[in-house]
PQR file of N, CA, C, O and H, with PARSE charges and radii, in Angstrom:
ATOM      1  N   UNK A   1      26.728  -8.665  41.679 -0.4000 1.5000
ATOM      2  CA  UNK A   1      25.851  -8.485  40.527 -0.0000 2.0000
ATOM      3  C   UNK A   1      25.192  -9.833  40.233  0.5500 1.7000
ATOM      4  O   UNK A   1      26.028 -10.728  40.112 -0.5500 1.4000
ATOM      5  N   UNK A   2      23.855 -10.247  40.078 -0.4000 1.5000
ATOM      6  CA  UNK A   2      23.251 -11.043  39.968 -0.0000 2.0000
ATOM      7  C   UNK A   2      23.497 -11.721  38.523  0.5500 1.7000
ATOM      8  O   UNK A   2      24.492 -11.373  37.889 -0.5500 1.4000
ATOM      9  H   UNK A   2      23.175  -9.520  40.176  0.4000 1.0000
ATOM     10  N   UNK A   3      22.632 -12.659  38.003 -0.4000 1.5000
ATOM     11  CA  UNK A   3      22.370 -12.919  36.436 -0.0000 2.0000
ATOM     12  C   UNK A   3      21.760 -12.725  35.787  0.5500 1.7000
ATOM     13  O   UNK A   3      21.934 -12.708  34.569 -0.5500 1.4000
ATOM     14  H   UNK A   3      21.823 -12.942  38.519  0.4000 1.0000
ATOM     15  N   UNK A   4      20.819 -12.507  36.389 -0.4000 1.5000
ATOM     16  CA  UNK A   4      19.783 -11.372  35.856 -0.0000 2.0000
ATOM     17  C   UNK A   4      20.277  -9.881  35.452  0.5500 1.7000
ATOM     18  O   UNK A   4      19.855  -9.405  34.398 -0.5500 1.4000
ATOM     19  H   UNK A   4      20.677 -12.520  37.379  0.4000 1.0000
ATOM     20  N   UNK A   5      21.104  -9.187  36.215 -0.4000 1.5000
ATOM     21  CA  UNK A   5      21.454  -8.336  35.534 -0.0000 2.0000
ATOM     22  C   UNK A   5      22.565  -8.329  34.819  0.5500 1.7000
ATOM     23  O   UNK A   5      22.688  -7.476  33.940 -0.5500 1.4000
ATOM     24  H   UNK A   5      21.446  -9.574  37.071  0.4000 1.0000
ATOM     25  N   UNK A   6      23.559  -9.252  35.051 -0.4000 1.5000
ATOM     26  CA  UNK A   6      24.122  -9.362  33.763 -0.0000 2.0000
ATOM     27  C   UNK A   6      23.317  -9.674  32.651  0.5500 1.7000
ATOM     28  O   UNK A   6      23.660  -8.920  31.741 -0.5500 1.4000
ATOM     29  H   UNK A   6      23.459  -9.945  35.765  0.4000 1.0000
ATOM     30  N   UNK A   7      22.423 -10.415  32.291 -0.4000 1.5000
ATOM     31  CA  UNK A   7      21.754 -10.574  31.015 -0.0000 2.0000
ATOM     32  C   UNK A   7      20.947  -9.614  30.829  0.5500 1.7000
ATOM     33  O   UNK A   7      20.436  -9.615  29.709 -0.5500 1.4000
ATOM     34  H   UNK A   7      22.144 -11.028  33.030  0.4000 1.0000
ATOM     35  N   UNK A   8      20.593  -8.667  31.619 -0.4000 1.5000
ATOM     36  CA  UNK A   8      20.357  -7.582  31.618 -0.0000 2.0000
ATOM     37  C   UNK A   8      21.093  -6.658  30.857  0.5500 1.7000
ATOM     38  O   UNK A   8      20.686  -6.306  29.749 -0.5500 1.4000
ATOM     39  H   UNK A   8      21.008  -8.666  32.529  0.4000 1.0000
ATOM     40  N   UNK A   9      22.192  -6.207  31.369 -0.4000 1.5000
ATOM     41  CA  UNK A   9      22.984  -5.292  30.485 -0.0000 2.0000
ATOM     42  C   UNK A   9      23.943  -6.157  29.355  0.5500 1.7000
ATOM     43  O   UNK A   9      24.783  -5.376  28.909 -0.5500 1.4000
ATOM     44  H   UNK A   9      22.522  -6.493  32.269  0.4000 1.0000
ATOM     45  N   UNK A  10      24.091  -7.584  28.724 -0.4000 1.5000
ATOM     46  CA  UNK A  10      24.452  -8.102  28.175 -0.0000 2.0000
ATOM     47  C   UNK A  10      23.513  -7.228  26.715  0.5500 1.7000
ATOM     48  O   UNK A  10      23.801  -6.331  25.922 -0.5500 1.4000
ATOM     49  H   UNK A  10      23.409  -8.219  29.087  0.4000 1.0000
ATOM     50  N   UNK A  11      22.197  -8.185  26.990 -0.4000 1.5000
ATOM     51  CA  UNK A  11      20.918  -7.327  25.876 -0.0000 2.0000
ATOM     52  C   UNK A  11      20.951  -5.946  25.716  0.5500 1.7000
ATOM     53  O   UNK A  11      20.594  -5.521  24.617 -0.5500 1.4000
ATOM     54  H   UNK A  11      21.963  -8.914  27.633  0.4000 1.0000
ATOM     55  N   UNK A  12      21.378  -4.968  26.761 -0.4000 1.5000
ATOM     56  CA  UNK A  12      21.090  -3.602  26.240 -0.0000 2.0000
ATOM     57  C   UNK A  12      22.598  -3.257  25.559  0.5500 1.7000
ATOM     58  O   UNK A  12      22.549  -2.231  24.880 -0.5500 1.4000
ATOM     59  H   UNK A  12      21.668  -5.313  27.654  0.4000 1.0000
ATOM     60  N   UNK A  13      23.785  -3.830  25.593 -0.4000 1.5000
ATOM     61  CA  UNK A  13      24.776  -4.045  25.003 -0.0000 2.0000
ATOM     62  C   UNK A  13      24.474  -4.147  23.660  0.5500 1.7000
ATOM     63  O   UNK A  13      24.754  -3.378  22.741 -0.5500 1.4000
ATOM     64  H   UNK A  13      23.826  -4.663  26.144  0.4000 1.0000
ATOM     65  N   UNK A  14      23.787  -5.329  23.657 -0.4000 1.5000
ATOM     66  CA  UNK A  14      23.505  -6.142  21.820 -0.0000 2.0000
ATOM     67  C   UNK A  14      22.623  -4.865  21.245  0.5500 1.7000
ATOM     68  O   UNK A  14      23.023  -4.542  20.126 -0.5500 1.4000
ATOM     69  H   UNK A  14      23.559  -5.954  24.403  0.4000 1.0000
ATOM     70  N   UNK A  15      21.722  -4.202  21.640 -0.4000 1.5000
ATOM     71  CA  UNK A  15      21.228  -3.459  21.368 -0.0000 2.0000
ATOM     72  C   UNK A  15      21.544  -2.139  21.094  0.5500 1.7000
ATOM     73  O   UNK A  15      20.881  -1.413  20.354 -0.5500 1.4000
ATOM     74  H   UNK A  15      21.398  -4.465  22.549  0.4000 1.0000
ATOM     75  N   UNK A  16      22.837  -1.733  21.854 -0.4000 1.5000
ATOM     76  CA  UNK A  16      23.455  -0.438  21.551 -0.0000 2.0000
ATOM     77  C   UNK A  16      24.538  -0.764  20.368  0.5500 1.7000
ATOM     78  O   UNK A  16      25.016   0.093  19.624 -0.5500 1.4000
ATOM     79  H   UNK A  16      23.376  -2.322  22.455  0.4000 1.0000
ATOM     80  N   UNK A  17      24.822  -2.102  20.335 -0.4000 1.5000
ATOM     81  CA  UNK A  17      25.822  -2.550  19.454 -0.0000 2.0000
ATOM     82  C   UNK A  17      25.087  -1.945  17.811  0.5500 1.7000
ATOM     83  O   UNK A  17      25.287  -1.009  17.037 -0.5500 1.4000
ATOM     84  H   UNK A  17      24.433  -2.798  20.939  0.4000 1.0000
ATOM     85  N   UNK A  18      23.924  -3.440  17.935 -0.4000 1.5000
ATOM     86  CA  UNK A  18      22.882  -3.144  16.666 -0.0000 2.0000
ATOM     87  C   UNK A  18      22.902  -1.626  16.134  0.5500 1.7000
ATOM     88  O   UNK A  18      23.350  -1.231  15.058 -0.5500 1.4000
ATOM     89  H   UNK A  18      23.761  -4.201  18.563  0.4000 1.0000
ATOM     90  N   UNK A  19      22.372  -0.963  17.041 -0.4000 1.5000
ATOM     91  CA  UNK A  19      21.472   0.116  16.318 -0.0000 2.0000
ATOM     92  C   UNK A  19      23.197   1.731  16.534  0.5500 1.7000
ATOM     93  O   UNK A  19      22.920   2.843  16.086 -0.5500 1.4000
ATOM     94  H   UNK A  19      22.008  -1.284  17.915  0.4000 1.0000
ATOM     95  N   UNK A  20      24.073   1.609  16.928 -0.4000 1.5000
ATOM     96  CA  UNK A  20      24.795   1.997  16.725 -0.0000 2.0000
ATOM     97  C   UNK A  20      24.995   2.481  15.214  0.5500 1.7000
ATOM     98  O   UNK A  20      24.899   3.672  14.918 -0.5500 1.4000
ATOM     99  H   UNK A  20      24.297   0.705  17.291  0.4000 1.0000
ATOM    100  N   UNK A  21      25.348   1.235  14.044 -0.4000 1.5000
ATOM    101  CA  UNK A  21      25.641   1.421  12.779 -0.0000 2.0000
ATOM    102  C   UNK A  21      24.025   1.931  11.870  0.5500 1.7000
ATOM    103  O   UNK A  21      23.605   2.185  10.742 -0.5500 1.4000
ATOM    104  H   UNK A  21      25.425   0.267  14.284  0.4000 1.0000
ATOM    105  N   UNK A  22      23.761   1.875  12.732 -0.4000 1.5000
ATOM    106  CA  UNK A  22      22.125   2.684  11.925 -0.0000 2.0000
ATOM    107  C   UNK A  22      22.004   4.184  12.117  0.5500 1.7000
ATOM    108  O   UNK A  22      22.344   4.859  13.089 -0.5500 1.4000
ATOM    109  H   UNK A  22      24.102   1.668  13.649  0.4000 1.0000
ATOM    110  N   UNK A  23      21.380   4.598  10.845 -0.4000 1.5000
ATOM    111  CA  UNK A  23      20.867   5.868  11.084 -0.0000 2.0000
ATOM    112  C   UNK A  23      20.108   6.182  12.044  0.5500 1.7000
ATOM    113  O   UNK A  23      19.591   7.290  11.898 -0.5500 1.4000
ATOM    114  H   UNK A  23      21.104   4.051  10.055  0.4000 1.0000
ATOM    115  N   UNK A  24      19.806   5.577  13.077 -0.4000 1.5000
ATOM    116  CA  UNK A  24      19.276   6.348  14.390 -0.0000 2.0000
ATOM    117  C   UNK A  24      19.838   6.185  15.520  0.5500 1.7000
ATOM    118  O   UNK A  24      20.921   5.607  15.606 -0.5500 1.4000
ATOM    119  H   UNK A  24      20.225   4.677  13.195  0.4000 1.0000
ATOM    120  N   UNK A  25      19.043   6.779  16.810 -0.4000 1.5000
ATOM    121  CA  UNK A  25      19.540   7.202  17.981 -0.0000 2.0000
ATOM    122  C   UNK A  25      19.875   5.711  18.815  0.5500 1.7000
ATOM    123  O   UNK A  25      19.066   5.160  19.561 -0.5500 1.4000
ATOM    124  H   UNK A  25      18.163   7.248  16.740  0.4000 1.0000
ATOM    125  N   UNK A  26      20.992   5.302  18.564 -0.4000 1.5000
ATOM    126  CA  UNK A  26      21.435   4.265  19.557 -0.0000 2.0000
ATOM    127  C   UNK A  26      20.656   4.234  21.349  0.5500 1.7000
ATOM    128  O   UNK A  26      20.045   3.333  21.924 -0.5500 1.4000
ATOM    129  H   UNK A  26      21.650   5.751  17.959  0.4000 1.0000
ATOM    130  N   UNK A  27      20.932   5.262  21.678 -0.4000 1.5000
ATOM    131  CA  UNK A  27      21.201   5.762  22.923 -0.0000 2.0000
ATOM    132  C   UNK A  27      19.331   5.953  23.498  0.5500 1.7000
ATOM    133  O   UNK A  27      18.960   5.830  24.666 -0.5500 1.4000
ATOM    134  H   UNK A  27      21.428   5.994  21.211  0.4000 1.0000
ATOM    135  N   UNK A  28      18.515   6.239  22.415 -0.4000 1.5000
ATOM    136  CA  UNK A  28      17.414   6.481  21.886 -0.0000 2.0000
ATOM    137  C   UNK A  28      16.471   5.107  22.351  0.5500 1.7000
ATOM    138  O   UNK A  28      15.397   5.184  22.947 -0.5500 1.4000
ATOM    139  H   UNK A  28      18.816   6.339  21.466  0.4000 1.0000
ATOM    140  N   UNK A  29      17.169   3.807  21.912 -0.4000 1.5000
ATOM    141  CA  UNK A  29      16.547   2.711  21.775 -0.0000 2.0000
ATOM    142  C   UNK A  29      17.030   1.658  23.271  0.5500 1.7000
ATOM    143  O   UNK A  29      16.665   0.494  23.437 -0.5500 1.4000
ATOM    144  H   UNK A  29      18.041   3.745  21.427  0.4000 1.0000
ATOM    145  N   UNK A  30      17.865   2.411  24.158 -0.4000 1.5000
ATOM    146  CA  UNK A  30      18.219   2.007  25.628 -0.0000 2.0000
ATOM    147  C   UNK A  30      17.310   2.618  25.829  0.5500 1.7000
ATOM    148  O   UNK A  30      16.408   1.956  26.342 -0.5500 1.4000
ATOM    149  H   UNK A  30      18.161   3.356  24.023  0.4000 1.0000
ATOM    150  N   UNK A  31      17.029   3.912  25.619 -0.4000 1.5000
ATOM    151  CA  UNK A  31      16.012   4.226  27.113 -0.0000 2.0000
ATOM    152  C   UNK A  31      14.256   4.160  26.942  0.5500 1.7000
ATOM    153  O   UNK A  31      13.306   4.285  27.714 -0.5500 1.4000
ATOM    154  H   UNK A  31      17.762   4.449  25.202  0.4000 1.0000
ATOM    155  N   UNK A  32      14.457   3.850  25.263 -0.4000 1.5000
ATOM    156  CA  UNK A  32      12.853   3.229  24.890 -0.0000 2.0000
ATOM    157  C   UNK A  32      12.571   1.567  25.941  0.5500 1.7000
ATOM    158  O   UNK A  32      11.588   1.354  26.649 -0.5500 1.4000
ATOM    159  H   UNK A  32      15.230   3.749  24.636  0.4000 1.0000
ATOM    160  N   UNK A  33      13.591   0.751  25.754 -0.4000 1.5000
ATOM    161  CA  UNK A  33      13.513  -0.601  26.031 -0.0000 2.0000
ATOM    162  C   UNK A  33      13.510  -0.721  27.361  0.5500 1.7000
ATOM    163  O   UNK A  33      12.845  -1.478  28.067 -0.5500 1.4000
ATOM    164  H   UNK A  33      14.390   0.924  25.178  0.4000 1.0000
ATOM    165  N   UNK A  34      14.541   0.324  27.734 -0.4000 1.5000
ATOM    166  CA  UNK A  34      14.240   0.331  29.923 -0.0000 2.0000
ATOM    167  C   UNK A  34      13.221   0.831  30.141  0.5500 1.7000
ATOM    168  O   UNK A  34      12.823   0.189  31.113 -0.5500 1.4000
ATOM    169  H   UNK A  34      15.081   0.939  27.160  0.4000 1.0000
ATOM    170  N   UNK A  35      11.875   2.155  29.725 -0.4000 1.5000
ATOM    171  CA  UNK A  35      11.246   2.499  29.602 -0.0000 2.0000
ATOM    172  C   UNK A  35      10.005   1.436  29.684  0.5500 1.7000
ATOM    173  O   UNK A  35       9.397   1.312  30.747 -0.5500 1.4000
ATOM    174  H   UNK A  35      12.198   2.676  28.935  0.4000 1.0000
ATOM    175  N   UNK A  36       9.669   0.717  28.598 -0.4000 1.5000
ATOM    176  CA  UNK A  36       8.591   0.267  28.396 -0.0000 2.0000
ATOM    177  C   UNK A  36       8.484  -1.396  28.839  0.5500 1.7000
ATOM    178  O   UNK A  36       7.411  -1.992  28.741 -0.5500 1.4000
ATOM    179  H   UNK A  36      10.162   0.817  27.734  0.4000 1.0000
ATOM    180  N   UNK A  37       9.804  -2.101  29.366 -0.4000 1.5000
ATOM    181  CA  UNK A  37       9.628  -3.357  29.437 -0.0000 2.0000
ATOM    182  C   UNK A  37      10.487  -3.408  30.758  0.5500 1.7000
ATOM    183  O   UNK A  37      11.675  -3.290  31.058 -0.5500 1.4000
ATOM    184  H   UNK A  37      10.676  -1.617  29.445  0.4000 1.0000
ATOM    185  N   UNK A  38       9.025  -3.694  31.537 -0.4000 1.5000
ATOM    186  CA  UNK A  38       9.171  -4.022  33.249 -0.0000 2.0000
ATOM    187  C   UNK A  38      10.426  -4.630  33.471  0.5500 1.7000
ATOM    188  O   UNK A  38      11.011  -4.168  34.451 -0.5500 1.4000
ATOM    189  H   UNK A  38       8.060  -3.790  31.294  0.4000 1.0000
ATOM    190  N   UNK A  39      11.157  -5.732  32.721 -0.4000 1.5000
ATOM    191  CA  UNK A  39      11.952  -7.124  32.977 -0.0000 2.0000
ATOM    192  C   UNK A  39      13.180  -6.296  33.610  0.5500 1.7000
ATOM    193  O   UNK A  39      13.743  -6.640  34.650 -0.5500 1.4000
ATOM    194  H   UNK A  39      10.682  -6.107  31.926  0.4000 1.0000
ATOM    195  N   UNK A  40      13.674  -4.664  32.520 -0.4000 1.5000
ATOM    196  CA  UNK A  40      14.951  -3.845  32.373 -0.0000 2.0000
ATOM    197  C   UNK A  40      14.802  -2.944  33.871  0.5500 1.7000
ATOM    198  O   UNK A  40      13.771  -2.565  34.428 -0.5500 1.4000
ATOM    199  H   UNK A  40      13.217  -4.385  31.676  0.4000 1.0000
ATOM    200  N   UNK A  41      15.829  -2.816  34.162 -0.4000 1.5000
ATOM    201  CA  UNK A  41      15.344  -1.991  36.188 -0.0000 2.0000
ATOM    202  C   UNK A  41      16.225  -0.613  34.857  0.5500 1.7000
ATOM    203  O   UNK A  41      17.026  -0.627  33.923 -0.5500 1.4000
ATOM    204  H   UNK A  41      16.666  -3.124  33.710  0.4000 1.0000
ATOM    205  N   UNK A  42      15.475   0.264  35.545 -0.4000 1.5000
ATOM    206  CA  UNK A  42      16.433   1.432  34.902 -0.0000 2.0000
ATOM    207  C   UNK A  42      17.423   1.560  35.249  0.5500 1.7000
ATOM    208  O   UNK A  42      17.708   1.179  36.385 -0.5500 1.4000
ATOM    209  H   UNK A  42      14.824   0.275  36.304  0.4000 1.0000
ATOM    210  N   UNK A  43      18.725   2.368  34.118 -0.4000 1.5000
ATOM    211  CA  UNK A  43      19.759   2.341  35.010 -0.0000 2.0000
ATOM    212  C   UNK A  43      20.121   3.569  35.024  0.5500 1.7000
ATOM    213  O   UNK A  43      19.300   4.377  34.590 -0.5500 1.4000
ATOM    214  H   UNK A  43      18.493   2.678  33.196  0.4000 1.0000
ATOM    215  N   UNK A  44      21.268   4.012  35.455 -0.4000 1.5000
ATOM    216  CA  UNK A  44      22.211   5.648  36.017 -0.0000 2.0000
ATOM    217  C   UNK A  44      22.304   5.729  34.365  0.5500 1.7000
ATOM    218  O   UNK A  44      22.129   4.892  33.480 -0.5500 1.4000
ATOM    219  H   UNK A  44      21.935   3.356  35.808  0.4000 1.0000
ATOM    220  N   UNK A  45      22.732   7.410  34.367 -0.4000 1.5000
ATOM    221  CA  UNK A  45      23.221   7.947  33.054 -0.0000 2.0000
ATOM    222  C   UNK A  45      24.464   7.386  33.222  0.5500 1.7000
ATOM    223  O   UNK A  45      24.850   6.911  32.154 -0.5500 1.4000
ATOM    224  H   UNK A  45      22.874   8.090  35.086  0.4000 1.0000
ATOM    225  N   UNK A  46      25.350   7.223  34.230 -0.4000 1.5000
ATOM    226  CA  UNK A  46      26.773   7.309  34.008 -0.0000 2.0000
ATOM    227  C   UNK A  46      26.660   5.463  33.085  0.5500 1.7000
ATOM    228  O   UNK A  46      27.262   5.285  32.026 -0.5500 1.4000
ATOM    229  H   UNK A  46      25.037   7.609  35.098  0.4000 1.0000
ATOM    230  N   UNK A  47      25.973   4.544  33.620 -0.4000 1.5000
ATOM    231  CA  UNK A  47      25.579   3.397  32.654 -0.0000 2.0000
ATOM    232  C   UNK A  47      25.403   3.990  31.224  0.5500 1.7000
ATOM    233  O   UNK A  47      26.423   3.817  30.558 -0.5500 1.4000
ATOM    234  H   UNK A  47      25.484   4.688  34.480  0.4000 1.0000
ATOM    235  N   UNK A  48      24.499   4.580  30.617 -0.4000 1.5000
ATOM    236  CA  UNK A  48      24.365   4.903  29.656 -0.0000 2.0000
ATOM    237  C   UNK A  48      25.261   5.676  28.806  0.5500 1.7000
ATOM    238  O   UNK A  48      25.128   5.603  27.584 -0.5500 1.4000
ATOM    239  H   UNK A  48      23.670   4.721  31.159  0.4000 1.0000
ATOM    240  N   UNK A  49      26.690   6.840  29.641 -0.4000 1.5000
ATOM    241  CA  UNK A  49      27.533   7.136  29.065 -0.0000 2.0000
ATOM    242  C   UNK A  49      28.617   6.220  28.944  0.5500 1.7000
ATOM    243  O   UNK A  49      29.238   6.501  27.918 -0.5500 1.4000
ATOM    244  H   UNK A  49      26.798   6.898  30.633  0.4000 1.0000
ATOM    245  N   UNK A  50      29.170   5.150  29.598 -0.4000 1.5000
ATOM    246  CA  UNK A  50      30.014   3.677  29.598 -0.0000 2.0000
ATOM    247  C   UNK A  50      29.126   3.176  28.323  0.5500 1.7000
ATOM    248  O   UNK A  50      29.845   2.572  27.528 -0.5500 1.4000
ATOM    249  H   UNK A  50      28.666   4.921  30.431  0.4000 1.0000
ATOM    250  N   UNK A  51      28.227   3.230  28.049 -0.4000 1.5000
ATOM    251  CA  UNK A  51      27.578   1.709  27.039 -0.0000 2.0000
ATOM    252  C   UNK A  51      28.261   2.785  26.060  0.5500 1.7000
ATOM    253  O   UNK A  51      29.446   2.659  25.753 -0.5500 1.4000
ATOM    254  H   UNK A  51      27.643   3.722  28.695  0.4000 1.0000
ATOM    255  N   UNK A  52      27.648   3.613  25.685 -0.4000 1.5000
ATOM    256  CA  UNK A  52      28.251   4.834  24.334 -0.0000 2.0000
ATOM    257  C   UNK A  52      29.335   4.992  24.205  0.5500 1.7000
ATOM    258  O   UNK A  52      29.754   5.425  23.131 -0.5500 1.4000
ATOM    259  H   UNK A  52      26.685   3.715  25.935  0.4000 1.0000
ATOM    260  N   UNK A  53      30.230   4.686  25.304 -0.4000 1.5000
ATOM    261  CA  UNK A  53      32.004   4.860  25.169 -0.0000 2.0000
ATOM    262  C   UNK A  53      32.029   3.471  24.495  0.5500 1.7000
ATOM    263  O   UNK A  53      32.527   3.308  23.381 -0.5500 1.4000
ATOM    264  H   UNK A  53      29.890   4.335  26.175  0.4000 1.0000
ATOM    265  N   UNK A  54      31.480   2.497  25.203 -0.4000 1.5000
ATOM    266  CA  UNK A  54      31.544   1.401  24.667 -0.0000 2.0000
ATOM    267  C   UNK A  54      31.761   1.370  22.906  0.5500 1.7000
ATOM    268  O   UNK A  54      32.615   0.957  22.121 -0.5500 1.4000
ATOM    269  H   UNK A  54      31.075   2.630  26.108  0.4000 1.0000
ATOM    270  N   UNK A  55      30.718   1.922  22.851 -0.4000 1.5000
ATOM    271  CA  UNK A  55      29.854   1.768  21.207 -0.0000 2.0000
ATOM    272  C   UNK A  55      30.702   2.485  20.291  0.5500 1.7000
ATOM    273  O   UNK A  55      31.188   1.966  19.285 -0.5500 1.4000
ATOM    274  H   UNK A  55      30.025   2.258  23.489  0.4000 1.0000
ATOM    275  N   UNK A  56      30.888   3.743  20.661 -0.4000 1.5000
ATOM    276  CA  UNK A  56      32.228   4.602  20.107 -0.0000 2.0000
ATOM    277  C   UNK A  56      33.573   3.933  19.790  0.5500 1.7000
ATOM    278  O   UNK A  56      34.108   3.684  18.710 -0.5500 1.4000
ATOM    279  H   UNK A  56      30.493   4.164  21.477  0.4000 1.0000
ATOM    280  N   UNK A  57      33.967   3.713  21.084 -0.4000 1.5000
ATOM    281  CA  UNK A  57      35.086   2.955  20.778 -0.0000 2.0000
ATOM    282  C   UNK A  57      35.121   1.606  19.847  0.5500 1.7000
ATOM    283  O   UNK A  57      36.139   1.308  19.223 -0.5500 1.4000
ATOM    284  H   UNK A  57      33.533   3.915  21.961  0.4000 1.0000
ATOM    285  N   UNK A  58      33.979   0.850  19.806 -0.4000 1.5000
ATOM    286  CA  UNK A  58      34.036  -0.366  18.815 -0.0000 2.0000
ATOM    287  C   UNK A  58      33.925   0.302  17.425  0.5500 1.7000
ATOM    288  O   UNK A  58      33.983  -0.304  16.355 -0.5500 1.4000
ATOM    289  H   UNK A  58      33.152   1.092  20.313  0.4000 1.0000
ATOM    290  N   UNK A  59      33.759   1.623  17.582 -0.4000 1.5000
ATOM    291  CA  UNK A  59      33.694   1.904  15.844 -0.0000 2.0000
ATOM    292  C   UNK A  59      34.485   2.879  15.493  0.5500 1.7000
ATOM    293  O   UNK A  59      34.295   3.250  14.335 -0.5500 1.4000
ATOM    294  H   UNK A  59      33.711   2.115  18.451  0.4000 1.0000
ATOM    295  N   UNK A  60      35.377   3.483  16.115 -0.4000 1.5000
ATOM    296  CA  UNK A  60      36.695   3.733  15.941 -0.0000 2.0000
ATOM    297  C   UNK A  60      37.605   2.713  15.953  0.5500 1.7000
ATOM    298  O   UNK A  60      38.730   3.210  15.912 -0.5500 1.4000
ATOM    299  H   UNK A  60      35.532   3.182  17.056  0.4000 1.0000
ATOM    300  N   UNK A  61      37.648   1.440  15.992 -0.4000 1.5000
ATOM    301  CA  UNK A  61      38.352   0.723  15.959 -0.0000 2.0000
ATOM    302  C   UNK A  61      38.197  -0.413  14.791  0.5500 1.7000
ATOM    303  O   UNK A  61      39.049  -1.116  14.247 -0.5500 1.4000
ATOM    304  H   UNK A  61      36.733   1.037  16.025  0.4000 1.0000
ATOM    305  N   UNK A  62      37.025  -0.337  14.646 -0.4000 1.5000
ATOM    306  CA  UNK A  62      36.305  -1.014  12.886 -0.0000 2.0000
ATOM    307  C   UNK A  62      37.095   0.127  12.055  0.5500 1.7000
ATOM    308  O   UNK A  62      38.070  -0.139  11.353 -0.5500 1.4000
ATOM    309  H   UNK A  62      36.333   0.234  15.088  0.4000 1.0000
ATOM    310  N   UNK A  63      36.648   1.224  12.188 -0.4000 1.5000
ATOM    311  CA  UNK A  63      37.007   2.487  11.217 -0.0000 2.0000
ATOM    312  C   UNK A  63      38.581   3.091  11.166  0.5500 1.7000
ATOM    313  O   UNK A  63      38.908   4.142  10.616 -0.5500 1.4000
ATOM    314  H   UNK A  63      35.855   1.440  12.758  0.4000 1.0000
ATOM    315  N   UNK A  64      39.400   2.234  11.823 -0.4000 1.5000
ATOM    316  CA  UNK A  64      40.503   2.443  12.022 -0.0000 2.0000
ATOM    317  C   UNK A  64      41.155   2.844  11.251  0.5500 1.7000
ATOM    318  O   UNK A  64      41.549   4.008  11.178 -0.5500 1.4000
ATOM    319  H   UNK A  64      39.134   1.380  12.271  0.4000 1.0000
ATOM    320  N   UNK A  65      41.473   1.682  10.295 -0.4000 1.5000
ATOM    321  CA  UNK A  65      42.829   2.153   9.197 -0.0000 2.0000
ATOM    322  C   UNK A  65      42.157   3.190   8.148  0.5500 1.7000
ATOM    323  O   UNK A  65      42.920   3.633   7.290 -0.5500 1.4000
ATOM    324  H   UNK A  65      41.153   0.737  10.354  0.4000 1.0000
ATOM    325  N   UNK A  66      40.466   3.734   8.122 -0.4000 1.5000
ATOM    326  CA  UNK A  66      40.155   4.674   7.333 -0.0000 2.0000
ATOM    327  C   UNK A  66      40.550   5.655   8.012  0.5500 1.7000
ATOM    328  O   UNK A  66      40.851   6.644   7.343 -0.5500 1.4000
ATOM    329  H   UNK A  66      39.846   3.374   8.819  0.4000 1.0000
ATOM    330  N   UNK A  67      40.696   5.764   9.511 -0.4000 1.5000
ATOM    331  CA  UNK A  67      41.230   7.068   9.737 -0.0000 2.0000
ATOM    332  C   UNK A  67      41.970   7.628   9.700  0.5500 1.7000
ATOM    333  O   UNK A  67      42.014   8.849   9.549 -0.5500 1.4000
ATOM    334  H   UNK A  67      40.452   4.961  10.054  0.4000 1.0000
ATOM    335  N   UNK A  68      43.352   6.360   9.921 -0.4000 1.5000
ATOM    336  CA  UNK A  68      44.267   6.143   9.530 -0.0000 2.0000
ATOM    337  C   UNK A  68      44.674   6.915   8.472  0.5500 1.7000
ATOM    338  O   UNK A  68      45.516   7.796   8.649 -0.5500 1.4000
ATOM    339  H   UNK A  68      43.316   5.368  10.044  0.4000 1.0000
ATOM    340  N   UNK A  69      44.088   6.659   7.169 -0.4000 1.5000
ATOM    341  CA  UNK A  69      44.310   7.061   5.818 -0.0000 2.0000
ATOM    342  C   UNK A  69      44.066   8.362   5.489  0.5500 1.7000
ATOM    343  O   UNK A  69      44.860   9.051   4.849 -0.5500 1.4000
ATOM    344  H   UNK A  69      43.404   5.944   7.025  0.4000 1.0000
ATOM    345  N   UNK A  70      42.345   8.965   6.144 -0.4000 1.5000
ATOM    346  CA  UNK A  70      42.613  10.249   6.389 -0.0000 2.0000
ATOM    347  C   UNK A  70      43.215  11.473   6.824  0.5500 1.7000
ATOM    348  O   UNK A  70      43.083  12.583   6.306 -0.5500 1.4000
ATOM    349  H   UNK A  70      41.699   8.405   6.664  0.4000 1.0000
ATOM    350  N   UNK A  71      44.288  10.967   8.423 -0.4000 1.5000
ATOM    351  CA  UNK A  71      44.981  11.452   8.303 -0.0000 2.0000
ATOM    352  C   UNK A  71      46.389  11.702   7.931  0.5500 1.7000
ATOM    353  O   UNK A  71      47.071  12.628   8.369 -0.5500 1.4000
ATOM    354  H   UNK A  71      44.395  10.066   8.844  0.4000 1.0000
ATOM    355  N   UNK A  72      46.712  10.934   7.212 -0.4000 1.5000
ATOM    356  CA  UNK A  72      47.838  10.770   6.386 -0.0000 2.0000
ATOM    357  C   UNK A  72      47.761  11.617   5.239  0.5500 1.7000
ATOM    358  O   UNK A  72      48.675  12.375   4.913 -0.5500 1.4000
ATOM    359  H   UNK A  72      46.158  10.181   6.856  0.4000 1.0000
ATOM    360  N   UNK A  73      46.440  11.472   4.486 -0.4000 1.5000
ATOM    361  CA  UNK A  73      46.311  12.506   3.579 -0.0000 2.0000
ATOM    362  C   UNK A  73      45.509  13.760   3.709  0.5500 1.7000
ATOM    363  O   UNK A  73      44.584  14.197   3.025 -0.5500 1.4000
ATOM    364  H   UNK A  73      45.697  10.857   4.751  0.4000 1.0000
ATOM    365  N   UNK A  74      45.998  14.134   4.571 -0.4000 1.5000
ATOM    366  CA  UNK A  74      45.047  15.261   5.384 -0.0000 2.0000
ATOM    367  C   UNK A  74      44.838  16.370   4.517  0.5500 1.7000
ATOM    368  O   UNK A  74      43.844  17.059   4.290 -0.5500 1.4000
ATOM    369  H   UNK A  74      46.750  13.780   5.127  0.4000 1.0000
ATOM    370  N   UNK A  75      46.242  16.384   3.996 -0.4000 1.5000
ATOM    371  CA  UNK A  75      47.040  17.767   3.160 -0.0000 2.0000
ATOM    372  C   UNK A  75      46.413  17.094   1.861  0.5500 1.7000
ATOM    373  O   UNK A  75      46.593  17.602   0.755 -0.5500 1.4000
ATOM    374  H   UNK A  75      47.050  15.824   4.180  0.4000 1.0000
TER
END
């Protein structure tokens, strides 16, 4: 893997990170940015389902001890 594409998928990282906690389409704003800016080589869906596991998992893990709490008081 070159360095280029690591800084490649480093940025579309920061970017799925960002727009994750926003009201819009995370997933939405990867394939706008590979789309329209030559620099990004497109990549596989299975890339794009890893970045979203990614993204998921960092916010089940922020959201932890609320879930925590929910299910404790489930009842």
């Amino acid at each position: 893997m070159s360095v280029d594409n690591i800084i490649q998928v480093i940025i579309l990282g920061i970017i799925e990170g960002i727009t994750e906690f926003l009201p819009i389409s995370s997933t939405g704003h990867l394939l706008i940015v590979q789309q329209f800016d030559e620099y990004f080589t497109r990549r596989s869906d299975a890339f794009t389902i890893v970045i979203q596991l990614g993204a998921i998992l960092a916010v089940v893990i922020f959201y932890w001890p609320t879930l925590i709490d929910l299910a404790k008081n489930w009842r």
